[in-house]
C-alpha positions in Angstrom: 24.4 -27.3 -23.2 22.0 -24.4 -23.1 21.9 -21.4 -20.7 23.0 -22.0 -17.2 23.8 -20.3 -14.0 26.3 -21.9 -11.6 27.5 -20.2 -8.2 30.1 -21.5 -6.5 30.4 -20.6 -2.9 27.9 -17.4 -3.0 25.6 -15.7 -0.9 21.8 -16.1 -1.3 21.5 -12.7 -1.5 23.4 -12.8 -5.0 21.8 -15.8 -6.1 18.3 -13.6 -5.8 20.0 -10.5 -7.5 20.7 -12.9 -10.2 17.4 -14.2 -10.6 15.7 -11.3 -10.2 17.6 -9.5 -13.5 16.8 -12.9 -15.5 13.2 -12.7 -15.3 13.3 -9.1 -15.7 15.2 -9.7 -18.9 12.4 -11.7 -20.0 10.1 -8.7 -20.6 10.5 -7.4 -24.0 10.0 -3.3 -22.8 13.3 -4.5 -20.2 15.7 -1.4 -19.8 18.6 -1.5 -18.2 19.2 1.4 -15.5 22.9 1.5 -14.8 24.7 4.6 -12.5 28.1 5.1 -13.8 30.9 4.2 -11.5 32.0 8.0 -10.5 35.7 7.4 -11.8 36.1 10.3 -13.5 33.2 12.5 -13.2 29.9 12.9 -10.7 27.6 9.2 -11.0 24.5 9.3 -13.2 21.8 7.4 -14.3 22.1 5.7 -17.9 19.5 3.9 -19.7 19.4 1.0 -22.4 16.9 -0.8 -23.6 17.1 -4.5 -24.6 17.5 -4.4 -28.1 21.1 -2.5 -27.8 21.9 -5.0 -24.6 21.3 -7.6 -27.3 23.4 -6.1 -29.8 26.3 -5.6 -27.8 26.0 -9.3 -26.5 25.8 -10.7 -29.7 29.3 -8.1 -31.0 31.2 -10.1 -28.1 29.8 -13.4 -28.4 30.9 -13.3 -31.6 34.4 -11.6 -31.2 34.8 -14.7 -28.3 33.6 -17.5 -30.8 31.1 -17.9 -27.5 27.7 -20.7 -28.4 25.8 -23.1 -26.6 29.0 -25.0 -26.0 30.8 -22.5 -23.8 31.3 -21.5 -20.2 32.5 -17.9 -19.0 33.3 -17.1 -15.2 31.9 -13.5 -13.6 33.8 -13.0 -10.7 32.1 -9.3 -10.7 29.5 -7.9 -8.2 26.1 -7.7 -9.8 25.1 -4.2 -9.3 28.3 -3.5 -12.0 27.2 -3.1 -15.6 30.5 -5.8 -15.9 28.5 -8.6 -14.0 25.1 -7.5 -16.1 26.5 -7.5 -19.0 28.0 -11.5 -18.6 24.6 -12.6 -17.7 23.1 -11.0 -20.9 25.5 -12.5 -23.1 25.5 -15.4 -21.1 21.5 -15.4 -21.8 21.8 -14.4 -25.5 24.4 -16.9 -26.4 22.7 -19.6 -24.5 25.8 -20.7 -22.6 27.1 -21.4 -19.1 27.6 -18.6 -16.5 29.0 -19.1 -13.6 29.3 -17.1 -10.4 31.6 -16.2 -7.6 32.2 -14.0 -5.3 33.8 -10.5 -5.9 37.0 -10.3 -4.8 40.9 -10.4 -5.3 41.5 -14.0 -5.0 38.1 -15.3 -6.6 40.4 -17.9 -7.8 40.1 -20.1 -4.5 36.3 -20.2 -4.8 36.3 -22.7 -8.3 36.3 -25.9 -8.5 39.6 -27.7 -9.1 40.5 -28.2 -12.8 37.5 -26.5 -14.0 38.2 -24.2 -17.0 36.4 -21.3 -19.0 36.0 -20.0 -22.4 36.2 -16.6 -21.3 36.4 -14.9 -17.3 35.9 -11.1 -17.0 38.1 -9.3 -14.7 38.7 -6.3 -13.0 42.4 -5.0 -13.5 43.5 -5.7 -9.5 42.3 -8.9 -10.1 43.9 -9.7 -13.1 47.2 -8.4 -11.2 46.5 -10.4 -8.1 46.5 -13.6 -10.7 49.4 -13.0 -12.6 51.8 -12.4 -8.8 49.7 -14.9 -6.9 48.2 -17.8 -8.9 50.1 -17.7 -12.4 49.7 -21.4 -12.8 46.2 -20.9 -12.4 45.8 -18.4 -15.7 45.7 -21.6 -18.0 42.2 -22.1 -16.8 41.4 -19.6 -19.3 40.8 -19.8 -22.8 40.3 -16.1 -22.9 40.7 -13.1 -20.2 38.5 -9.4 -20.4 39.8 -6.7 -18.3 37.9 -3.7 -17.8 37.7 -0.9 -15.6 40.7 1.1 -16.0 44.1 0.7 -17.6 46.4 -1.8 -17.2 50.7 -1.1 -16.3 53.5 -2.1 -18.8 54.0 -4.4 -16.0 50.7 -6.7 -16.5 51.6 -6.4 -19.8 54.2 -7.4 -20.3 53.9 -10.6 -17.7 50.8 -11.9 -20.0 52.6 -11.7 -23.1 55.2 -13.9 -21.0 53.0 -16.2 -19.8 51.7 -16.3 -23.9 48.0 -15.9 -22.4 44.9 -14.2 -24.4 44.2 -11.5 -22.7 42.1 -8.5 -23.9 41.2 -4.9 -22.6 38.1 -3.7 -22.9 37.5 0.2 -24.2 33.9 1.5 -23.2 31.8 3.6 -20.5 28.6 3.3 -18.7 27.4 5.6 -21.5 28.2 2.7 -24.4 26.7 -0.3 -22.6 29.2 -2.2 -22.7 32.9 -2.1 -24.5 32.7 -0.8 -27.9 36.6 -2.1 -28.5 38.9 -4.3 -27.4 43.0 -4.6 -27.5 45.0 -7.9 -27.2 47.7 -7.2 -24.7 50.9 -6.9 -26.7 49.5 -5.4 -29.5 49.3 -1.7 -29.4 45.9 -1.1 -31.2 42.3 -1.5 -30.0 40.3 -2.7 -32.6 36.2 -1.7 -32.6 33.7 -4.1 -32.5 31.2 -4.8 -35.5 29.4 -1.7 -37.1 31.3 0.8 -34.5 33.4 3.6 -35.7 35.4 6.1 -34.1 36.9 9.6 -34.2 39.2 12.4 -32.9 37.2 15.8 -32.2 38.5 18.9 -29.6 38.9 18.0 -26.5 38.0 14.1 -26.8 36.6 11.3 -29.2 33.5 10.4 -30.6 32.0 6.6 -31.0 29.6 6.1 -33.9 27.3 2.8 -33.1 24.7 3.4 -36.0 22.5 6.4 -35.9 24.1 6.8 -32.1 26.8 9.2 -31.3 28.7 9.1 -28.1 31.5 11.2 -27.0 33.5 11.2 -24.3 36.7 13.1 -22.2 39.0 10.2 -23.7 42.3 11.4 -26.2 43.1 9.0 -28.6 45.7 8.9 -31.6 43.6 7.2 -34.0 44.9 4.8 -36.9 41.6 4.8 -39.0 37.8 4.8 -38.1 38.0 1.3 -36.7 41.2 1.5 -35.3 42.9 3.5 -32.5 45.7 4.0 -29.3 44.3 5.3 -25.9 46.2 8.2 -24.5 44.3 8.9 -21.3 41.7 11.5 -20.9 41.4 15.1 -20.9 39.6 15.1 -17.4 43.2 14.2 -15.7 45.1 16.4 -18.0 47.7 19.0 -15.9 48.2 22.6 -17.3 51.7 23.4 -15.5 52.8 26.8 -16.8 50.9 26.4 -20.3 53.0 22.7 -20.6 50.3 20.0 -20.8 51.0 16.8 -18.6 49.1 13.4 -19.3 49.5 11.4 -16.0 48.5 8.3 -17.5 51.5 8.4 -20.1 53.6 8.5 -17.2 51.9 7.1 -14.6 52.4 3.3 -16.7 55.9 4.2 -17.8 57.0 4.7 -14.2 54.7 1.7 -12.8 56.6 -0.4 -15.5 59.9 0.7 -14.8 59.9 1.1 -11.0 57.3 -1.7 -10.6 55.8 0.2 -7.9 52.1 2.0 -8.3 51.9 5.7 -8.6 49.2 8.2 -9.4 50.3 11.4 -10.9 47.8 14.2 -9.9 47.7 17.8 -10.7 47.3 20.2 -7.4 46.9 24.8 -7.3 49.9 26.3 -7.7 50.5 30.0 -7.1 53.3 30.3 -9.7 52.4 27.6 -12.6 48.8 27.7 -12.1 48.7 24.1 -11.3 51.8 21.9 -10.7 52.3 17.7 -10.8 52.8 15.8 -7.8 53.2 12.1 -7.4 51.6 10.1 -4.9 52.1 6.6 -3.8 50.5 4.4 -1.4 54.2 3.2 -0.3 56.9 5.4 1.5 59.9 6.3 -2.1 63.2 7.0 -0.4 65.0 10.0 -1.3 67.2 8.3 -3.5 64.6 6.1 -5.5 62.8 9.9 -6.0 66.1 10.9 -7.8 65.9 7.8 -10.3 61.9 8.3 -10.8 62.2 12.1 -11.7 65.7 11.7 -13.4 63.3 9.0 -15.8 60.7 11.5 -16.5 63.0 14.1 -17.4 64.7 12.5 -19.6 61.4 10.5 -21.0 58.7 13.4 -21.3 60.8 16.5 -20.7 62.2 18.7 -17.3 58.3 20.6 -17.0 56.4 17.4 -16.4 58.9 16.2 -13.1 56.5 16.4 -10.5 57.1 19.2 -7.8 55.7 16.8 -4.7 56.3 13.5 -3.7 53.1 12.7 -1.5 52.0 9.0 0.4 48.5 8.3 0.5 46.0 5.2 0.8 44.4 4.3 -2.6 40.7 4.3 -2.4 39.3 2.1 -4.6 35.1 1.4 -5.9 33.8 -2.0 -4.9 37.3 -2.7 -3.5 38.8 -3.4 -7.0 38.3 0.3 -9.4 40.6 2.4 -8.4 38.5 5.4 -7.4 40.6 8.2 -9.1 38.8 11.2 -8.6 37.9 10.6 -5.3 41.9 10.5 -4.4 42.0 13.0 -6.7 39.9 15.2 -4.4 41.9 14.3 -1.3 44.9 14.8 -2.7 43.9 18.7 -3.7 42.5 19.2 -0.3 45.8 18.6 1.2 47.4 21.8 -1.1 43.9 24.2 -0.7 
């Protein structure tokens, strides 16, 4: 087999979006314009040329044991550097892509008993898999989450269902990911020639001569090696007592099963103070349990003050769109 691209129940217009990025690929001065996502700060304009989209191809195509012989599934929307970045390694690996649309339950849009070496998902799609269509997951040699962070809960159901699944570490600003973790181990492990580091107020990513940092706090093992913590964009100063909602945000999520954000909000007395918001109604008794948990997990200063309900907003309907919550949630306390 060589390269090939396959769509299975998809719009023209994404067939054309397709094509249109393969033949631009084809030009050797090709550079890849990608706006980041908006996530976690205001969207901007990134560019990479070709030679670093065919490094970073190659470092996964590797990591994957991805040749000629192999098919991956993109059930991504084109315009993300996710979707770009499967066609380019589909393209420098000569192998088989194939398409679907973008959505929660991409999974009805395959043919029956077709498998892939690999499938690249967003995390509420990976979640919609593992409560909907668990049977389904064997299809999979391999699955790559990115996006955001993944519960205990997820977790803890792929390592049940003994699947080989991996998270992906990287921004807009790195191409692509840079690391990856197996779920159930509790490292993630750089790709080929990267290093990384701990400096004030974040990390840096060595690629070569290229240095990136970024907002993320990590506990790192060595230079190759490292734990994500979350990131120091999110991070609540309540009365000089530093609270990292992602810590509990997955400890709660796991323990509760229920989805919460924890979000930091003025306050007149502790400068700013911790509030937790969930998109379903937590009765008054379930509130006890949650902040009787934190307590005793993380400490009496980091129980949030608040107990709000909101809609989650989310970016292409499957990011969670953080800081835009974020934003509505601090409008509500201005």
């Amino acid at each position: 087999m060589s390269f090939q691209v396959y769509f299975h129940n998809c719009p023209q217009e994404l067939q054309d979006e397709v094509n249109i990025v393969i033949q631009n690929f084809e030009n050797n001065d090709f550079e890849l314009k990608v706006k980041s996502s908006g996530s976690t700060g205001l969207p901007k304009e990134i560019s990479h040329d070709k030679k670093s989209i065919i490094t970073s191809s190659r470092r996964t195509n590797q990591f994957f044991q991805l040749n000629e012989n192999s098919k991956v599934l993109c059930p991504l929307a084109i315009h993300t550097i996710g979707a770009k970045m499967s066609l380019f390694r589909a393209l420098t690996g000569d192998y088989e892509l194939h398409f679907v649309n973008a959505s929660r339950a991409f999974i009805n849009e395959i043919p029956e008993g077709m498998k892939f070496d690999l499938v690249s998902l967003a995390v509420i799609q990976f979640g919609n898999l593992l409560d909907y269509h668990p049977n389904a997951l064997d299809r999979f040699k391999n699955i790559l989450i990115g996006g955001s962070a993944i519960s205990e809960q997820m977790e803890q159901k792929s390592i049940e269902l003994h699947l080989s699944t991996f998270i992906g570490f990287g921004m807009t600003e790195t191409l692509s990911h840079i690391a990856l973790r197996k779920l159930g181990e509790p490292f993630y492990k750089c790709l080929e020639k990267i290093t990384v580091n701990t400096i004030d107020g974040g990390m840096e990513i060595h690629d070569n001569n290229k240095t990136i940092t970024s907002t993320d706090i990590i506990e790192s093992i060595d230079n190759q090696n490292f734990k994500w913590i979350g990131r120091t964009d999110f991070v609540i100063n309540s009365g000089g007592v530093k609270i990292i909602p992602e810590l509990i945000e997955n400890y709660i999520s796991s323990t509760f099963k229920i989805k919460i954000l924890i979000i930091g909000v003025p306050d007149v007395t502790y400068g700013e103070k911790a509030i937790l918001v969930s998109e379903e109604i937590i009765d008054d008794k379930l509130k006890t349990e949650i902040k009787n948990v934190i307590e005793s997990k993380f400490g009496k200063y980091h129980v949030p003050k608040d107990f709000l309900v909101l809609d989650f907003k989310y970016i292409n309907e499957l990011k969670l769109d953080r800081l835009n919550i974020i934003k509505s949630v601090k409008a509500l306390y201005e």
